[in-house]
C-alpha positions in Angstrom: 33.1 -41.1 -20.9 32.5 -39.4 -24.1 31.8 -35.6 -24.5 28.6 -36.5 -26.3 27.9 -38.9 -23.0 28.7 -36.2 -21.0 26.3 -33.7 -22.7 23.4 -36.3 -22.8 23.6 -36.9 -18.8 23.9 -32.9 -18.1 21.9 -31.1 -20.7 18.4 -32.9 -19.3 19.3 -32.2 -15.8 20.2 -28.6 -16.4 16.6 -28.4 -17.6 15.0 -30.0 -15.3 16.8 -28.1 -12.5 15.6 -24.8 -15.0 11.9 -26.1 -14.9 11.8 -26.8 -10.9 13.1 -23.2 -10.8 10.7 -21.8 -12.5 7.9 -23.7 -11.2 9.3 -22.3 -7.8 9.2 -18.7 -8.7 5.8 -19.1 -9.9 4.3 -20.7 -6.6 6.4 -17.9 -4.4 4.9 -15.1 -7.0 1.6 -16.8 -6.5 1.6 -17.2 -2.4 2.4 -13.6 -2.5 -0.7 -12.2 -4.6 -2.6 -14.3 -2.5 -1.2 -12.7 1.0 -1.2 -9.8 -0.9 -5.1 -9.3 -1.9 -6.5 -11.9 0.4 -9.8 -12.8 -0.7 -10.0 -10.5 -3.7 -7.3 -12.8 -5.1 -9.8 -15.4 -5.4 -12.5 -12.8 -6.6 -10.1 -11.7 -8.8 -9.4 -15.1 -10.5 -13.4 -16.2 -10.5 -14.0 -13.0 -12.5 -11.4 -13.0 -14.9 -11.7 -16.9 -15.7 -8.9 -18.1 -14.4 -5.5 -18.5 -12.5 -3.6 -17.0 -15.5 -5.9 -13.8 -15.9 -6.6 -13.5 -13.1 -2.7 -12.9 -11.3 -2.6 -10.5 -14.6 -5.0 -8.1 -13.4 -3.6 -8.3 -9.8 0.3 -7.2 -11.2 -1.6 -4.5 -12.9 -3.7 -3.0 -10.5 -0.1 -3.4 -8.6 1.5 -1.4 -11.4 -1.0 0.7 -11.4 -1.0 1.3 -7.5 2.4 2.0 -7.6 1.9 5.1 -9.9 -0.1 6.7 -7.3 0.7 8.9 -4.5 -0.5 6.9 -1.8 0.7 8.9 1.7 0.2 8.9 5.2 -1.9 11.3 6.9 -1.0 13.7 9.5 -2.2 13.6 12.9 -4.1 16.8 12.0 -5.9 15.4 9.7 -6.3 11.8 11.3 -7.9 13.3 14.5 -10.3 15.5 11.8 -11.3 12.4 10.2 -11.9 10.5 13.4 -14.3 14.0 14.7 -16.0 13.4 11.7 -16.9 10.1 12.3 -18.2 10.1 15.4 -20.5 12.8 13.8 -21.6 10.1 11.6 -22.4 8.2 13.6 -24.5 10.2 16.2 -26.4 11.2 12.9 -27.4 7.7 12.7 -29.9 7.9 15.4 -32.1 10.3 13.9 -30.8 10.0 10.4 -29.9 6.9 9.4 -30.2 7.1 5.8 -28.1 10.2 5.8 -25.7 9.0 8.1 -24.8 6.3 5.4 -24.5 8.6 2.9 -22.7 10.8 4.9 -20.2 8.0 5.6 -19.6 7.1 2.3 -18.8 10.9 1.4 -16.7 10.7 4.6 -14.6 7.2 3.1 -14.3 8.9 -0.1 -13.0 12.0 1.0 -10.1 10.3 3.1 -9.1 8.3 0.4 -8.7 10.9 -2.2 -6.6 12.9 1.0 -4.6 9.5 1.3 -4.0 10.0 -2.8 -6.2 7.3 -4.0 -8.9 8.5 -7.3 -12.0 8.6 -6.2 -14.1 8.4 -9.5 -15.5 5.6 -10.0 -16.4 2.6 -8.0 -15.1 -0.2 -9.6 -11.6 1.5 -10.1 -11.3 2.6 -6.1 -12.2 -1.2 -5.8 -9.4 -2.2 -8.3 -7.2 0.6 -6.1 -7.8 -0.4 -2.6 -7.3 -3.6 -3.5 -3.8 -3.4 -3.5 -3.6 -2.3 0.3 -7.1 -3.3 1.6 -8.1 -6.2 -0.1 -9.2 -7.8 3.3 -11.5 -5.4 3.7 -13.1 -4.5 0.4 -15.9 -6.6 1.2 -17.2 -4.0 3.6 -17.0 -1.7 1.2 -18.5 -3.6 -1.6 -21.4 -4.5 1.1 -21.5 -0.8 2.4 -21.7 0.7 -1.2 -24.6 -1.6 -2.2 -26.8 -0.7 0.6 -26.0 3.1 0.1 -27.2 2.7 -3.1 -30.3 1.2 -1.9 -30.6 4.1 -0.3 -31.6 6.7 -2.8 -34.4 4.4 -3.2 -35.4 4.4 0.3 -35.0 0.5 -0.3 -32.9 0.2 2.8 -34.2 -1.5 5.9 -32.8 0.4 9.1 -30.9 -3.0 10.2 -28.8 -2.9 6.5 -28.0 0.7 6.8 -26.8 0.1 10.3 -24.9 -2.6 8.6 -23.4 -0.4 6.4 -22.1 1.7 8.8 -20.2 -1.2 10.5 -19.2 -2.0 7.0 -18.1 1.5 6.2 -16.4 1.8 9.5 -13.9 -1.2 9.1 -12.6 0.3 5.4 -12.2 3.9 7.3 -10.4 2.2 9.7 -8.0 1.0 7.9 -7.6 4.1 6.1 -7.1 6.1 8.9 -4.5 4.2 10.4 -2.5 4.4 7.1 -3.8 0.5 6.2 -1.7 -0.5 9.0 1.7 0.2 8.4 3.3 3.6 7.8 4.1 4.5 4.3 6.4 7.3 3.2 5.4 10.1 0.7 7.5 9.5 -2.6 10.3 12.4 -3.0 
């Protein structure tokens, strides 16, 4: 066989065999955004317009995440937190309106401890994401009924909602989303 032969037989399967790798690290890269961000993957995509966009935003808000100081907490300050919220809660009973408030100043405050920013709403989302994207429908549920709430356009059963919703985020949180991280050095 001829060298020309030769290169007309191996050159096309040399780039097929390139395009099936490729293909392949795309679908692994994929599967992993999606276990990643569970259902905020999908959000994600809806809202940006597409697949393409959409895994875009997710390696940034990874980037991003990666820039911040996310730690653990210390017992101290986990057994605080936990205090705190049963206080919450209790003030539910006769307070219910406050209690929700109070429990969103309670999520915040843990998560700026943690090392997430805490202004803004849409950028915590975009931050929590990374970590706590299975449960950032809570909090988006949680944080529109506490905004009801300067209103006093609440109803008693959605701010006991909110609580529930509030409590699965601080969960989470507290228990360091599940796995230990360690401080960077």
């Amino acid at each position: 066989m001829s060298t020309g032969t030769l290169l007309a037989i191996i050159i096309p399967i040399v780039v097929v065999l390139a395009l099936v790798a490729v293909a392949a690290a795309l679908m692994i890269r994929r599967r992993r955004l999606r276990e990643r961000f569970g259902p905020e993957y999908d959000r994600t995509v809806e809202q940006t317009g597409g697949r393409l966009a959409g895994e875009r935003e997710l390696r940034a808000r990874e980037k991003h995440h990666d820039e911040l100081d996310i730690k653990p907490l210390p017992d101290s300050s986990r057994n605080r937190y936990a205090q705190e919220w049963s206080g919450v809660q209790q003030e539910f009973v006769d307070r219910p309106e406050q209690a929700v408030h109070d429990a969103d100043r309670l999520v915040a405050s843990l998560m700026n401890e943690r090392g997430y920013p805490t202004e803004g709403f849409e950028q915590q989302l975009k931050d929590l994401s990374v970590e706590h994207g299975r449960t950032l429908e809570h909090y988006r549920a949680a944080h529109e009924v506490e905004t009801l709430t300067a209103g006093g356009k609440a109803t008693t059963e959605q701010l006991r909602g909110a609580m529930v919703h509030y409590r699965a985020l601080f969960d989470e949180l507290l228990a360091n989303g599940g796995r230990a991280r360690h401080a960077r050095t």
